[in-house]
N, C-alpha and C positions, 0 to 999 in steps of 0.2 A: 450454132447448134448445141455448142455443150450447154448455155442456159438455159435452153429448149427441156432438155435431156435432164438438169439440174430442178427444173421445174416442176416435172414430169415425175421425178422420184419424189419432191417432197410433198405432192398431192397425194402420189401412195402410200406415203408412209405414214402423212398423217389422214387419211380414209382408215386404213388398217386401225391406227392408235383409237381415233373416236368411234368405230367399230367394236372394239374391244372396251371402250371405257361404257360406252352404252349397254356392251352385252351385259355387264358386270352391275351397271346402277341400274338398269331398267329387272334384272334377273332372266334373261333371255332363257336359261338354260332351265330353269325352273318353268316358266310359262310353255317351253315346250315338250317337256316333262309330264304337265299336266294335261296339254293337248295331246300327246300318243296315248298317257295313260290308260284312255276310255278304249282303245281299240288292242293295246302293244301290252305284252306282262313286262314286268319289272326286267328279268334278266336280257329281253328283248331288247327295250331301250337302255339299257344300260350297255351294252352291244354297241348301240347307234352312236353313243355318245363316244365310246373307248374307239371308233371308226374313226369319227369327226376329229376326235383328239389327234388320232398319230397321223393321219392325213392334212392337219389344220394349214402345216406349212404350203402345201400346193396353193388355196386360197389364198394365202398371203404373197405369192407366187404372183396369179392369175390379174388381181388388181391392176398394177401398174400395164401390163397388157393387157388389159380392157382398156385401161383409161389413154394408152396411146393407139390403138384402134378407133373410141370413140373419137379423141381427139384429129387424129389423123383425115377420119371420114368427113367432119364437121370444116375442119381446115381446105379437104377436096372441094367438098361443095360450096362453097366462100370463093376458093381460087375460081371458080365457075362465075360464082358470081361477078368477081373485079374483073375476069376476062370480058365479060359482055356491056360492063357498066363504068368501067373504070377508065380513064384515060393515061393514068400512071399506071405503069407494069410492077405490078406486084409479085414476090415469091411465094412459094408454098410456108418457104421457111419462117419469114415474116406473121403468115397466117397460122402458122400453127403457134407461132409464141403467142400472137392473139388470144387465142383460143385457149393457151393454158392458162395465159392470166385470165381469162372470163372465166375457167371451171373455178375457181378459188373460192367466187361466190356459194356454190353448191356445199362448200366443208360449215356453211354456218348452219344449213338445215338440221344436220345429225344435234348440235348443241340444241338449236330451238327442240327438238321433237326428245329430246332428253328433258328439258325442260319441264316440258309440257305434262310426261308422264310422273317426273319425280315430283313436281309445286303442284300442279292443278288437275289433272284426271289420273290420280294416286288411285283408284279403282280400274283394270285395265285388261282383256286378256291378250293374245298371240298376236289377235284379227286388228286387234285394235291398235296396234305397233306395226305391224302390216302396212294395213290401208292407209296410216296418220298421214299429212304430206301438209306441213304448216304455213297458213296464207294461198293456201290451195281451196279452188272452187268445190273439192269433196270436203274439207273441213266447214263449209256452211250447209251443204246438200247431206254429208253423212254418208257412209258407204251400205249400212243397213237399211236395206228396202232399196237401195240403187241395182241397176242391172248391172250382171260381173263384166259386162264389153262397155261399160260407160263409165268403169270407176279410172283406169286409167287414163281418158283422156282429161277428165276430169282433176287429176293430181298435175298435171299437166300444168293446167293453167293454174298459174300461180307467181307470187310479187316476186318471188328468185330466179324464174324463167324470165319474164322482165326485165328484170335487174341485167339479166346473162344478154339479153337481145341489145340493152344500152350501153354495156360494158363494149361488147361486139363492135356494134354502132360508133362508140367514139373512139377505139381504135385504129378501126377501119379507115374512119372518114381521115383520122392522122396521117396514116402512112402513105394515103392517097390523093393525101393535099386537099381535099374539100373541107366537108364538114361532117356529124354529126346526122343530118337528116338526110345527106347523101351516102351515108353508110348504114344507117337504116334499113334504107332500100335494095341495097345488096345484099345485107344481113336478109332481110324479108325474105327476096328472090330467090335465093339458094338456102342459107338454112333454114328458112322458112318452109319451106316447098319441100326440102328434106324432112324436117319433122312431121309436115302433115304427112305423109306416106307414113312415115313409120307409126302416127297415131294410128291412121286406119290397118296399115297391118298388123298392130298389135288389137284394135278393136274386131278386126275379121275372124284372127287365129281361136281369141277368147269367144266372140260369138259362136264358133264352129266347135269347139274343142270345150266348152266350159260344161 
């Protein structure tokens, strides 16, 4: 558990770090500056800002407990899955170290999409650091002129999701004693089945609410 736990802070720590390294090369704080601009007067948003500032630490708070709720609910659904698939008994605790070494893959995307804005689309605004989502089926579709309940599932699919489904896959299949395309399967079955719900709840709420 403690390496679970030891895992678990240094996904947070460093989320926070390239969060903050991107706010700062991408100019985050400028780009949305210029987006209140057109609606907010200056002493307004400078208000929003002096808020965001002395509040900042909750967010940096809040991270690490997203990231073991996510991981927590992602490890429930998996233990669902070896229950019905599995012929080795597996723990929660096992699946959730899983699972945090599979989130690991997700810290390369912030680098890519830093990337991406400082070397090659150096023209950029809010919307456009927003929507990015690199090796994602909205990076060949575009999210302009796409409907707002289709750009999320859309960022969705993408090669780090993949990557997370095989990382998943070949760990599973280890601790379970098969293989790789036996872990698949259970990867499939449960988190599988868990993400599609949460695509369409997040496509229903956005077609309802947008």
């Amino acid at each position: 558990m403690k390496k679970n736990l030891a895992k678990l802070l240094i996904l947070g720590i460093s989320i926070i770090v390239l969060t903050e390294i991107a706010n700062k090369v991408l100019n985050i704080r400028g780009l949305i500056y210029n987006s209140l601009g057109e609606q907010l007067t200056n002493k307004e948003i400078v208000k929003i800002f002096e808020f965001q500032d002395k509040w900042q630490f909750v967010g940096y708070a809040i991270v690490p407990v997203m990231m073991f709720l996510k991981t927590s609910l992602i490890a429930s659904a998996l233990y669902m899955g070896t229950f019905f698939f599995s012929k080795i008994a597996v723990t929660f605790k096992q699946l959730w170290g899983v699972v945090l070494n599979a989130e690991f893959v997700f810290l390369v995307v912030p680098v890519f999409k830093m990337s991406w804005f400082y070397f090659i689309q150096t023209n950029y605004n809010l919307d456009d650091i927003k929507y990015f989502f690199p090796f994602s089926a909205l990076t060949i579709t575009g999210y302009k002129g796409l409907e707002p309940w289709l750009i999320y599932p859309f960022q969705v699919i993408n090669l780090f999701e993949l990557a997370y489904w095989l990382i998943l896959s070949f760990f599973i299949g280890k601790i379970t004693k098969t293989n790789t395309d036996r872990g698949l399967k259970i990867v499939a079955s449960s988190y599988g089945s868990a993400l599609l719900l949460w695509v369409v709840v997040i496509m229903f709420f956005t077609l309802n609410y947008s």
